[in-house]
Biopython code that builds the backbone (N, CA, C, O; Angstrom):
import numpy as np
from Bio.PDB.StructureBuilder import StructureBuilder

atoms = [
    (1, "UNK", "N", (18.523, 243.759, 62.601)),
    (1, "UNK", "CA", (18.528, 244.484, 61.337)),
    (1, "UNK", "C", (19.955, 244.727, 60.842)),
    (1, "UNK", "O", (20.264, 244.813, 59.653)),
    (2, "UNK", "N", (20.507, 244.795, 61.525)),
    (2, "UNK", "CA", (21.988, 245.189, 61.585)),
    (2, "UNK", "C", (22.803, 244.134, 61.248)),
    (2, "UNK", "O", (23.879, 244.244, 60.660)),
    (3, "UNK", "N", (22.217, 242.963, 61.674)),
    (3, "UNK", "CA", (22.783, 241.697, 60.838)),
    (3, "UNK", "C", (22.552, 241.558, 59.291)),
    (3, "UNK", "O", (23.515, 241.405, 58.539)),
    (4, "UNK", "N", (21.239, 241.613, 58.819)),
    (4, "UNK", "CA", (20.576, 241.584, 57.745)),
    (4, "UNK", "C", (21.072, 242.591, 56.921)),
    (4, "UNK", "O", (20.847, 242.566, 55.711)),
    (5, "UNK", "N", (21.715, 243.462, 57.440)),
    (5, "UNK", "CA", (22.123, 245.154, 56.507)),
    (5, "UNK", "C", (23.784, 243.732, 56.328)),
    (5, "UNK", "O", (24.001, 243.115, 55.285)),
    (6, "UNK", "N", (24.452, 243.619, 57.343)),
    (6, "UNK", "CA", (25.814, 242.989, 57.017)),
    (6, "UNK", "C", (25.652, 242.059, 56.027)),
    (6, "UNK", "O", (26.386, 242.249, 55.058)),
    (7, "UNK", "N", (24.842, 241.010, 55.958)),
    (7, "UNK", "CA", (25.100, 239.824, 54.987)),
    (7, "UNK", "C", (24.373, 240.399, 53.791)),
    (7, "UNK", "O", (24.265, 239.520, 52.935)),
    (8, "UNK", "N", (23.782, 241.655, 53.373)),
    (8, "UNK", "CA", (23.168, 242.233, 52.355)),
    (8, "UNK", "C", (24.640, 242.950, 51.410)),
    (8, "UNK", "O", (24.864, 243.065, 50.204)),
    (9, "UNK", "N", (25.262, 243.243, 52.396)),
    (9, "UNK", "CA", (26.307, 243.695, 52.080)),
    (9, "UNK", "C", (27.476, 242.643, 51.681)),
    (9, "UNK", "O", (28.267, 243.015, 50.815)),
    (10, "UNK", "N", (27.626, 241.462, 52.206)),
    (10, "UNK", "CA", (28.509, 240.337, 51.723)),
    (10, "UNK", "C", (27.843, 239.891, 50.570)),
    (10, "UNK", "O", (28.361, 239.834, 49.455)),
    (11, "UNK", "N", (26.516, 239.529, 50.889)),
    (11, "UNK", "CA", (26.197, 238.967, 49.316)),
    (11, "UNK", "C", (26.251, 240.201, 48.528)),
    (11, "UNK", "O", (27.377, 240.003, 48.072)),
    (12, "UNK", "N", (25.997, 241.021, 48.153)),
    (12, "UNK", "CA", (26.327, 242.592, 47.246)),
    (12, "UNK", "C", (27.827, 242.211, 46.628)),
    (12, "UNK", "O", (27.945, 242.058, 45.412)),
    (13, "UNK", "N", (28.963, 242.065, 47.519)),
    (13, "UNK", "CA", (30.157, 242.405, 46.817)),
    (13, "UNK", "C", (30.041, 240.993, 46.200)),
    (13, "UNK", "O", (29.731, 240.935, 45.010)),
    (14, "UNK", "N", (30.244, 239.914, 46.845)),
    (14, "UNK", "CA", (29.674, 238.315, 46.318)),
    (14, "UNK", "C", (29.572, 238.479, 44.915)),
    (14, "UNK", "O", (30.488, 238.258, 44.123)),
    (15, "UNK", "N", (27.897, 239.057, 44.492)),
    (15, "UNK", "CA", (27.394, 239.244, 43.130)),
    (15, "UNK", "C", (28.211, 239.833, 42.397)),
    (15, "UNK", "O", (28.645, 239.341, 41.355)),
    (16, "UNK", "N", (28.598, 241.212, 42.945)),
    (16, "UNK", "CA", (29.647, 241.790, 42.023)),
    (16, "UNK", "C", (30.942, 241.253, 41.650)),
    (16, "UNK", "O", (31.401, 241.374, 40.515)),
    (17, "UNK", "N", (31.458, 240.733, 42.486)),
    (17, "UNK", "CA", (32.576, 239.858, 41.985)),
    (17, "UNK", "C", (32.355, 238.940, 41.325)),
    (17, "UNK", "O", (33.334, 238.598, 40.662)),
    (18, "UNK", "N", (31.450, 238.327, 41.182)),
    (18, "UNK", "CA", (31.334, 237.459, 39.967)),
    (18, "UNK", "C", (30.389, 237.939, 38.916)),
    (18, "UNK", "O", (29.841, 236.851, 38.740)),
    (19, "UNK", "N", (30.136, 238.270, 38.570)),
    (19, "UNK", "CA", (29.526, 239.369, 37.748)),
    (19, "UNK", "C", (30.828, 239.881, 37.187)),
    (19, "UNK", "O", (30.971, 239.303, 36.109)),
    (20, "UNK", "N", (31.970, 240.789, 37.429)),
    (20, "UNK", "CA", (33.468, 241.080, 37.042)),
    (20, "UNK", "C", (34.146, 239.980, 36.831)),
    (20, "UNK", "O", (35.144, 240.066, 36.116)),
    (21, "UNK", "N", (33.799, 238.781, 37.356)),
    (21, "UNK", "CA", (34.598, 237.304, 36.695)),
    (21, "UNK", "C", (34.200, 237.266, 35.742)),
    (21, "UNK", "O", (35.100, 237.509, 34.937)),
    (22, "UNK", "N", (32.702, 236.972, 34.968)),
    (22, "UNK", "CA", (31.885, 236.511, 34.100)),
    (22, "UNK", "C", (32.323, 237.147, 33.118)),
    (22, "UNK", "O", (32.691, 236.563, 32.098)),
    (23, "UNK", "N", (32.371, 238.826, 33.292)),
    (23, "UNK", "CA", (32.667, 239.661, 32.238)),
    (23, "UNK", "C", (34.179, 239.658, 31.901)),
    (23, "UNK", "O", (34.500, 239.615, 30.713)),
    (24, "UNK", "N", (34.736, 239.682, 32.466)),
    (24, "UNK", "CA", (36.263, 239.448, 31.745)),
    (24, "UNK", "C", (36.622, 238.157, 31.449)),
    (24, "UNK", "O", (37.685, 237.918, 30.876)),
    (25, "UNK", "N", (35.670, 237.095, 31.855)),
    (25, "UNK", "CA", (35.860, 235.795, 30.830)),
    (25, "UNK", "C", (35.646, 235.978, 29.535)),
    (25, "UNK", "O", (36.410, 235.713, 28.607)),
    (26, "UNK", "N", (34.428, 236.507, 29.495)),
    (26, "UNK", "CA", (33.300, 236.738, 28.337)),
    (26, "UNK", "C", (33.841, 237.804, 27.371)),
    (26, "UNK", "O", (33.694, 237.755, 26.150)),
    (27, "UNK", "N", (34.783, 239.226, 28.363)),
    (27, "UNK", "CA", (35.461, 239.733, 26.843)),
    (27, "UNK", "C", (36.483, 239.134, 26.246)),
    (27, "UNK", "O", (36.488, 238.879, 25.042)),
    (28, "UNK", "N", (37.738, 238.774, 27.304)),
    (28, "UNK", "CA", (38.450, 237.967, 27.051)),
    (28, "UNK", "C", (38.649, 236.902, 25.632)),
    (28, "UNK", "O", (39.542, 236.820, 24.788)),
    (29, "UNK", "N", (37.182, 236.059, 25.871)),
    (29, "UNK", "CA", (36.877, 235.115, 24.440)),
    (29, "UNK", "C", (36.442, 235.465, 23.370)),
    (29, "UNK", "O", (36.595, 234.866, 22.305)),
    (30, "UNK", "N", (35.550, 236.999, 23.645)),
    (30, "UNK", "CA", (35.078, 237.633, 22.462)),
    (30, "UNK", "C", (35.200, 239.058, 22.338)),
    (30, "UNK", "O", (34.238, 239.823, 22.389)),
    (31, "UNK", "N", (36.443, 239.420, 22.168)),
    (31, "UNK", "CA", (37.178, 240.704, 22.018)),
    (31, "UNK", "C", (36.139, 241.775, 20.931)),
    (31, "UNK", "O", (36.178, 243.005, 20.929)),
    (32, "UNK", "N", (35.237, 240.889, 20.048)),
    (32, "UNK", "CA", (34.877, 241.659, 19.029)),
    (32, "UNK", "C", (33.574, 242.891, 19.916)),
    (32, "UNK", "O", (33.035, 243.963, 19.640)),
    (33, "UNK", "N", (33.568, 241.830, 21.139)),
    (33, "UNK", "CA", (32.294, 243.042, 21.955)),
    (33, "UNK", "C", (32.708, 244.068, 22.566)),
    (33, "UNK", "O", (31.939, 244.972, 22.896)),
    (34, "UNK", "N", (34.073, 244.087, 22.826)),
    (34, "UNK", "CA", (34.313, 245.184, 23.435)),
    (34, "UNK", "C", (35.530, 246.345, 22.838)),
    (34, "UNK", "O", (35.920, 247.393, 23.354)),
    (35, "UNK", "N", (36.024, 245.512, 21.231)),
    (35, "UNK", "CA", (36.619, 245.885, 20.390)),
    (35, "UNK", "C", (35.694, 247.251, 20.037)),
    (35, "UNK", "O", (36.369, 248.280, 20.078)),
    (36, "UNK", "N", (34.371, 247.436, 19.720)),
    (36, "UNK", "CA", (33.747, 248.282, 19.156)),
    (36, "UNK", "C", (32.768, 248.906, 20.457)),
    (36, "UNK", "O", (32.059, 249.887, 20.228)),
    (37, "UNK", "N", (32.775, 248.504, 21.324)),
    (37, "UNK", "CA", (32.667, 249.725, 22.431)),
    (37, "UNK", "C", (33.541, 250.669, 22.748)),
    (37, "UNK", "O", (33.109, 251.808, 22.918)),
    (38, "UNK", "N", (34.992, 250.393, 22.898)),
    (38, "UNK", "CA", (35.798, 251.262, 22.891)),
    (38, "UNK", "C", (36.330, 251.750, 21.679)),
    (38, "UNK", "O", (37.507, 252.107, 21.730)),
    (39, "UNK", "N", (35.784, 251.840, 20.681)),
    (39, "UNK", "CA", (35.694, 252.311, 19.126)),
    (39, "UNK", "C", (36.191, 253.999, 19.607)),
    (39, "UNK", "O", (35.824, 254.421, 20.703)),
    (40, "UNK", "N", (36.694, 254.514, 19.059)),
    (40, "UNK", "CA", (37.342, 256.025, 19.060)),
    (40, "UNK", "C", (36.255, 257.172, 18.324)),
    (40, "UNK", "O", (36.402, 258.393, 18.276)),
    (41, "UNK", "N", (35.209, 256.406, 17.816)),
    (41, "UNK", "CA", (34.349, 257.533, 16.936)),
    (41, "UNK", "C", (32.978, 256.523, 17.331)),
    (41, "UNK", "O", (32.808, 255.307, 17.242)),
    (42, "UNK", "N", (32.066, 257.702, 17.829)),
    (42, "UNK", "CA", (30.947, 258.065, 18.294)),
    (42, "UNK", "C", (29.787, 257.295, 17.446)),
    (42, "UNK", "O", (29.982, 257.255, 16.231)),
    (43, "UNK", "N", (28.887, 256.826, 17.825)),
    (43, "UNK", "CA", (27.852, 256.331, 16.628)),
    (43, "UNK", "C", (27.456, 257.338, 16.359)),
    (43, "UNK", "O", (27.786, 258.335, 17.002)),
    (44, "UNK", "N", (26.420, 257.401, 15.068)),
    (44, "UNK", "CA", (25.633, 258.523, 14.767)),
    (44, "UNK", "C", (24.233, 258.587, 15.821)),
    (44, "UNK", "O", (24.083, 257.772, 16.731)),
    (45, "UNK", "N", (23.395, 259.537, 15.569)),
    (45, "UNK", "CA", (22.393, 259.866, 16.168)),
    (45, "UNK", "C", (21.484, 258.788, 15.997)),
    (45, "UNK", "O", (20.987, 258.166, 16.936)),
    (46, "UNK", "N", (21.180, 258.480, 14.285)),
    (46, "UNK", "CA", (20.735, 257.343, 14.208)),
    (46, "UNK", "C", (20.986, 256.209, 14.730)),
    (46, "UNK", "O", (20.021, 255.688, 15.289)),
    (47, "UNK", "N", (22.238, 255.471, 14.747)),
    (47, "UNK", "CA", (22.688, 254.391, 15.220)),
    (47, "UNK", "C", (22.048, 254.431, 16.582)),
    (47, "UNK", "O", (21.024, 253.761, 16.715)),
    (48, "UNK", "N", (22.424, 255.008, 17.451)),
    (48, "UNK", "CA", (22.644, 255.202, 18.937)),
    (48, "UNK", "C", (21.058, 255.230, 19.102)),
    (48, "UNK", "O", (20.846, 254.664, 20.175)),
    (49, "UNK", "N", (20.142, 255.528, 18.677)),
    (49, "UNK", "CA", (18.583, 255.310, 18.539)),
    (49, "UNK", "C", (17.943, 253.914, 18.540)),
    (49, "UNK", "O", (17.119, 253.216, 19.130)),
    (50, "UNK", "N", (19.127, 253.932, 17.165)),
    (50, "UNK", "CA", (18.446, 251.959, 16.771)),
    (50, "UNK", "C", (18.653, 251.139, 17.861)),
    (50, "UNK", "O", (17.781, 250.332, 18.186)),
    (51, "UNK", "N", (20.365, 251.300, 18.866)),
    (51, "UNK", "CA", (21.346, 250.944, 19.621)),
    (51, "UNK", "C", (19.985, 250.566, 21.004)),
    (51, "UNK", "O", (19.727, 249.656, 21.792)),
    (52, "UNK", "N", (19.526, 251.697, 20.682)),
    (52, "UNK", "CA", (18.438, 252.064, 22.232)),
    (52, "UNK", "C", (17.103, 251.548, 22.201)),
    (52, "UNK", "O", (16.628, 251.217, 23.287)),
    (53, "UNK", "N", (16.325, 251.398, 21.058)),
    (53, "UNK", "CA", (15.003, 251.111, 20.675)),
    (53, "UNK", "C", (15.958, 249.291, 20.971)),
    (53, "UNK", "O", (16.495, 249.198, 22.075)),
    (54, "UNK", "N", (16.068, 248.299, 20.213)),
    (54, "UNK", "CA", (16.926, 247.230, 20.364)),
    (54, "UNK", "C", (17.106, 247.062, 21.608)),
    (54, "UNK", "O", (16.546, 246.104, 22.141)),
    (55, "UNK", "N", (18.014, 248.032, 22.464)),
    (55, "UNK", "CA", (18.457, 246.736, 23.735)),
    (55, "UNK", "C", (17.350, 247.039, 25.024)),
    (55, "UNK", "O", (17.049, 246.316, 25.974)),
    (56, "UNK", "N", (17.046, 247.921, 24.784)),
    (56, "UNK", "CA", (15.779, 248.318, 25.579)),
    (56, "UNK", "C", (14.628, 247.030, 26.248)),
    (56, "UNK", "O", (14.255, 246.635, 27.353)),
    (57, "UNK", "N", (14.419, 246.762, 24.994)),
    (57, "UNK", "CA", (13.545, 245.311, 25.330)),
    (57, "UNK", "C", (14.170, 244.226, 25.655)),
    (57, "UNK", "O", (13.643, 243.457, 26.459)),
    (58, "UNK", "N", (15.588, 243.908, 25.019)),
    (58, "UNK", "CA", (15.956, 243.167, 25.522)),
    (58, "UNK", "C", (16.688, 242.946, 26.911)),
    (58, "UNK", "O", (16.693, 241.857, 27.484)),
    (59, "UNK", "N", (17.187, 243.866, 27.301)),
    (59, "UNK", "CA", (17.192, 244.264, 28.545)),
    (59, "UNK", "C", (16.244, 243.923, 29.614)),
    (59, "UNK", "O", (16.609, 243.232, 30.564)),
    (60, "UNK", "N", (15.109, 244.348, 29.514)),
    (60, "UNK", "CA", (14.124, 244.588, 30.242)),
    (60, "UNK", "C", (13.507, 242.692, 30.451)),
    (60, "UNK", "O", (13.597, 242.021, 31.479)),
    (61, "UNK", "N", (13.068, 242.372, 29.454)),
    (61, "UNK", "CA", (13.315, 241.177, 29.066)),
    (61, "UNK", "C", (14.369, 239.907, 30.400)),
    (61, "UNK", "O", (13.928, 239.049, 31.166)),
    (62, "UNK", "N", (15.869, 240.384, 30.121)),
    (62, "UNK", "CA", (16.891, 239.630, 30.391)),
    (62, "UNK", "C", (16.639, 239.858, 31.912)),
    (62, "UNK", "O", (16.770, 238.857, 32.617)),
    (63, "UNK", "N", (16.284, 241.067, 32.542)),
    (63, "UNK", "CA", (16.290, 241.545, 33.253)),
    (63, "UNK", "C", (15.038, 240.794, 34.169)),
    (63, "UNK", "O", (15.176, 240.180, 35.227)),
    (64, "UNK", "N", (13.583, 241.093, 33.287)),
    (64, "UNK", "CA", (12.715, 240.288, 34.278)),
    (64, "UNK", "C", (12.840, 238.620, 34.398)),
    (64, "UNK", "O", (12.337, 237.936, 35.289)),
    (65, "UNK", "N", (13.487, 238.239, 33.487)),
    (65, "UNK", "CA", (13.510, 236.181, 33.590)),
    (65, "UNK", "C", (14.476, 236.166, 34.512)),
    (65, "UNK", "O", (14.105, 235.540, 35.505)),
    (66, "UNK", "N", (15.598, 236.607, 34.608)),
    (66, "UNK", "CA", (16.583, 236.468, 35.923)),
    (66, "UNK", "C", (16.120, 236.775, 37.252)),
    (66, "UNK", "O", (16.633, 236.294, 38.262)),
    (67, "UNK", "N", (14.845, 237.828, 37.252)),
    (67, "UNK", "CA", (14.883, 237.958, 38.858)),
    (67, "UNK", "C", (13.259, 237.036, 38.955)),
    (67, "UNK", "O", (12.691, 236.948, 40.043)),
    (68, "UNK", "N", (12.665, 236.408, 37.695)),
    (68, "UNK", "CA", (11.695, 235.258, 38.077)),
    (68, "UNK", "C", (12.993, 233.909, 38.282)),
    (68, "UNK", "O", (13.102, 233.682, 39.487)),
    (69, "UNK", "N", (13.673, 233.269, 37.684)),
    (69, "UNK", "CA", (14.597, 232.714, 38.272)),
    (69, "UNK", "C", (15.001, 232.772, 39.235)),
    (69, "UNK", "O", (14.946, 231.708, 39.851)),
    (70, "UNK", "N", (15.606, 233.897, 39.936)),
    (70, "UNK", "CA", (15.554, 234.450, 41.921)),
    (70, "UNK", "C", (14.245, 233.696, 42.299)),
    (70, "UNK", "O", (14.232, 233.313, 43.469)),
    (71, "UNK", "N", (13.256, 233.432, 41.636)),
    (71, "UNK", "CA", (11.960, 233.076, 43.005)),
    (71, "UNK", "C", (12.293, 231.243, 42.733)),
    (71, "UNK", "O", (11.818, 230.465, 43.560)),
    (72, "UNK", "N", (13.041, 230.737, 41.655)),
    (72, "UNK", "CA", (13.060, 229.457, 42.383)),
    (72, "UNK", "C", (13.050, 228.863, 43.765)),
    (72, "UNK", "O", (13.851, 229.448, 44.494)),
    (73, "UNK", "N", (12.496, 228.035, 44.269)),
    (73, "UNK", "CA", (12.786, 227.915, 45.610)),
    (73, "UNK", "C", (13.876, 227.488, 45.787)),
    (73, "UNK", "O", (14.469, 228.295, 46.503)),
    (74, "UNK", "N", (14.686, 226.410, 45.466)),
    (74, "UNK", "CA", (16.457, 226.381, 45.943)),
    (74, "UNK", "C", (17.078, 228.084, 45.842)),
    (74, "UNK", "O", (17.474, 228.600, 46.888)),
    (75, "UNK", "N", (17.105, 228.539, 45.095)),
    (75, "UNK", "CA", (17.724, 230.132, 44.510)),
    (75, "UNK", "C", (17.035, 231.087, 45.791)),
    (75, "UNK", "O", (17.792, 231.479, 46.680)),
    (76, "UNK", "N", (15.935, 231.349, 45.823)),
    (76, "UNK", "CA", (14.838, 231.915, 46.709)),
    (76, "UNK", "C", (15.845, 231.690, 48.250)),
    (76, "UNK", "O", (16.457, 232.440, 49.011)),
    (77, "UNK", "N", (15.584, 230.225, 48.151)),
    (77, "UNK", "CA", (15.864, 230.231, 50.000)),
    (77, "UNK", "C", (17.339, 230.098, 50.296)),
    (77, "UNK", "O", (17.721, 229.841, 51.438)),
    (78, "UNK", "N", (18.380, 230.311, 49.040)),
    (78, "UNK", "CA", (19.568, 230.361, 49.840)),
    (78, "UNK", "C", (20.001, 231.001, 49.168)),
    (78, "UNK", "O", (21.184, 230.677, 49.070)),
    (79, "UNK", "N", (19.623, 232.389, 48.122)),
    (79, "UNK", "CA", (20.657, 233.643, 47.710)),
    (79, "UNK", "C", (19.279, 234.992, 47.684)),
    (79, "UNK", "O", (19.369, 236.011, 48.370)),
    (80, "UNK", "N", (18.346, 234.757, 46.957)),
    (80, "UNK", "CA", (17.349, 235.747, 46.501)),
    (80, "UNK", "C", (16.855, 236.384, 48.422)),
    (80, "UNK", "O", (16.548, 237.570, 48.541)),
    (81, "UNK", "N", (16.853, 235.786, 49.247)),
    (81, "UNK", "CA", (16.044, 236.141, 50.355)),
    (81, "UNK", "C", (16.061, 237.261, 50.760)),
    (81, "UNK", "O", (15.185, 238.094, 50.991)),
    (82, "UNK", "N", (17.742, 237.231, 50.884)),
    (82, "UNK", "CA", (18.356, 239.012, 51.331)),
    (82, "UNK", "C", (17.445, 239.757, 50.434)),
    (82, "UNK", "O", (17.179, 240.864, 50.901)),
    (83, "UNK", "N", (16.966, 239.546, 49.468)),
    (83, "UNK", "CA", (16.468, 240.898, 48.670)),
    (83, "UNK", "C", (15.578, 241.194, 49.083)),
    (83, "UNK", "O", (15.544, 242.413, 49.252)),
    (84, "UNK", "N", (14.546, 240.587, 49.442)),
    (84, "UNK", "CA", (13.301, 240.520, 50.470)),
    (84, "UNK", "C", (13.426, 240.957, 51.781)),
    (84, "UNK", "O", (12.551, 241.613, 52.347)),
    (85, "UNK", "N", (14.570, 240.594, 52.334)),
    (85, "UNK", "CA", (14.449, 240.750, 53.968)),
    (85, "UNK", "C", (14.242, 242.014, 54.541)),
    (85, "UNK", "O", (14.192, 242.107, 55.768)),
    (86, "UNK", "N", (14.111, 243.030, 53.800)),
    (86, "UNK", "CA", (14.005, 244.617, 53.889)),
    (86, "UNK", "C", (12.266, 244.927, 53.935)),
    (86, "UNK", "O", (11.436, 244.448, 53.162)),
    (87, "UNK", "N", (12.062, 245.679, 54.851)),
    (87, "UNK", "CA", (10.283, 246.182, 54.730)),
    (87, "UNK", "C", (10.476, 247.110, 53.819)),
    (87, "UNK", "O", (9.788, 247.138, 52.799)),
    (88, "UNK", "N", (12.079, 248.583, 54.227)),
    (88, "UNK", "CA", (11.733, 249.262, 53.353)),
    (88, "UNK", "C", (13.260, 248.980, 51.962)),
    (88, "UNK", "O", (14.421, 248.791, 52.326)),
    (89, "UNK", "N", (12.968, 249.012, 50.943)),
    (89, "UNK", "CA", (13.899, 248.679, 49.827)),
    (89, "UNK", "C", (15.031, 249.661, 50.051)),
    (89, "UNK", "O", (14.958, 250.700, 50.708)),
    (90, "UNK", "N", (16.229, 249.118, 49.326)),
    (90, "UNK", "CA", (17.086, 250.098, 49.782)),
    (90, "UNK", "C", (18.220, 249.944, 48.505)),
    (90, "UNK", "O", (18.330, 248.791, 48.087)),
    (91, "UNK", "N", (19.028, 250.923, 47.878)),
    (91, "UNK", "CA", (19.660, 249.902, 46.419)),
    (91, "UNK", "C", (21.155, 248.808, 46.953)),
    (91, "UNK", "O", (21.879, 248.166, 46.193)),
    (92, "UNK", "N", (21.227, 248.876, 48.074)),
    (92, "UNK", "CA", (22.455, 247.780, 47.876)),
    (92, "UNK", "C", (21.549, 246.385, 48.340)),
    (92, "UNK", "O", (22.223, 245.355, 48.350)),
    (93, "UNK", "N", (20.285, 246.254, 48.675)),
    (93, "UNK", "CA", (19.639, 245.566, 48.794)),
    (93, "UNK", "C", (19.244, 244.568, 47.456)),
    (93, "UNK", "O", (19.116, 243.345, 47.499)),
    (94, "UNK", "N", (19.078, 245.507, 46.178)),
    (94, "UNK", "CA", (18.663, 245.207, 45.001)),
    (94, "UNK", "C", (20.158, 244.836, 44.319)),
    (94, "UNK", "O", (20.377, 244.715, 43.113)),
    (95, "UNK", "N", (20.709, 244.753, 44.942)),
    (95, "UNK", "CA", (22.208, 243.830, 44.086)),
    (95, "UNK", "C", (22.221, 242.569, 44.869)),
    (95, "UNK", "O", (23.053, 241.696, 44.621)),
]
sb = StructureBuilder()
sb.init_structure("model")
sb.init_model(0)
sb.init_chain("A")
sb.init_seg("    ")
for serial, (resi, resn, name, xyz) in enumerate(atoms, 1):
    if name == "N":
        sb.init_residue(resn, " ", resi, " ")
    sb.init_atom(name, np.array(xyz, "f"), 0.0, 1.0, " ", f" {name:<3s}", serial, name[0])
structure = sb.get_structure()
């Protein structure tokens, strides 16, 4: 188990580090996305509603096709497994 907790933990930082590659490629080329996140004035109540109703689904969305992608079998049997290898779930498991 103690093995399975270690390589849960290598693949974890793994993901995250590229995941932090991806994203500073990605602002890097398109400054305009993160130009107006760090905006100095607050959306309105409204905005921040619309902001939420909007990414909500898409989120959820982006969120379930990537971890049906994890069940490919190439993907499945040599990155997704660790996520499985747990009886009981645990959250560095789910990265």
């Amino acid at each position: 188990m103690l093995r399975t907790f270690g390589k849960a933990v290598v693949v974890a930082l793994c993901n995250e580090a590229l995941l932090l590659l991806v994203l500073v490629l990605l602002l890097n080329r398109l400054p305009s996305l993160y130009h107006s996140a760090l905006a100095p004035k607050l959306p309105s109540l409204g905005e921040a509603l619309v902001q939420l109703i909007v990414c909500m689904p898409i989120s959820a969305t982006l969120f379930y096709g990537g971890h049906r992608l994890m069940h490919v079998p190439w993907v499945f049997e040599h990155v997704h497994y660790v996520h499985h290898a747990f009886h009981a779930p645990f959250a560095l498991a789910s990265v």
